[in-house]
N, C-alpha and C positions, 0 to 999 in steps of 0.2 A: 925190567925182567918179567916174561911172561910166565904163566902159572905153569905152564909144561916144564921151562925152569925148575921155578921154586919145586915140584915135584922129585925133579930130578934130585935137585942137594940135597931134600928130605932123604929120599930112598938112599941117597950116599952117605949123609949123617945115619941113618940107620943099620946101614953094614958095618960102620966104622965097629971096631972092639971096644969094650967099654971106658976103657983106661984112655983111650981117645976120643971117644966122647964128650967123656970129663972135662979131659982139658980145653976140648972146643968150645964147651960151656963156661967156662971158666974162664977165657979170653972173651967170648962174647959177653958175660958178664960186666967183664972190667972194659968190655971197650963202651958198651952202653952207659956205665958208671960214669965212665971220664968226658961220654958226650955230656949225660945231664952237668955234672959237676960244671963244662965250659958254657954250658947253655945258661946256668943259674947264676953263672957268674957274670955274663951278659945281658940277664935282665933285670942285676942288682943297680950295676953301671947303669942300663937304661934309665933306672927305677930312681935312681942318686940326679943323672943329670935333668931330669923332669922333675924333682925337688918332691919327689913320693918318698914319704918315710914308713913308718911299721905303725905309726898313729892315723894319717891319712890311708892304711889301707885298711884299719881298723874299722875307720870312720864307715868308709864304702860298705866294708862286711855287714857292721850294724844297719846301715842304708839299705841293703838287698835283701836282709832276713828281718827284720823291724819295722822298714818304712821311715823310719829315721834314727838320729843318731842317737843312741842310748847316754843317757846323762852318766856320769862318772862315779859309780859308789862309796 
């Protein structure tokens, strides 16, 4: 979609009345909501079948801001 487009829906979103707005927001909200939600749930699965857990990504984190892994207090 070129920018002369996206121009156009803007100026149509912005005549809309407000009460219609709303709801256009509102569905855009939830339709972005329910990408991420299918999105995070495909990179759990990803994340399961490459055997990464919540410790192994730990690990990395401490590795990127430390330089290595932080001992266990």
């Amino acid at each position: 979609m070129g920018s002369a487009a996206v121009r156009e829906i803007l100026q149509k979103i912005d005549q809309l009345p407000e009460d219609e707005r709303l709801a256009l927001e509102r569905q855009l909200t939830e339709r972005a909501e329910t990408e991420w939600l299918r999105e995070a749930a495909e990179a759990r699965e990803l994340a399961r079948q490459r055997g990464i857990d919540q410790a192994a990504i730990d690990r990395a984190v401490d590795q990127e801001r430390y330089g290595s892994p932080r001992r266990a207090q």
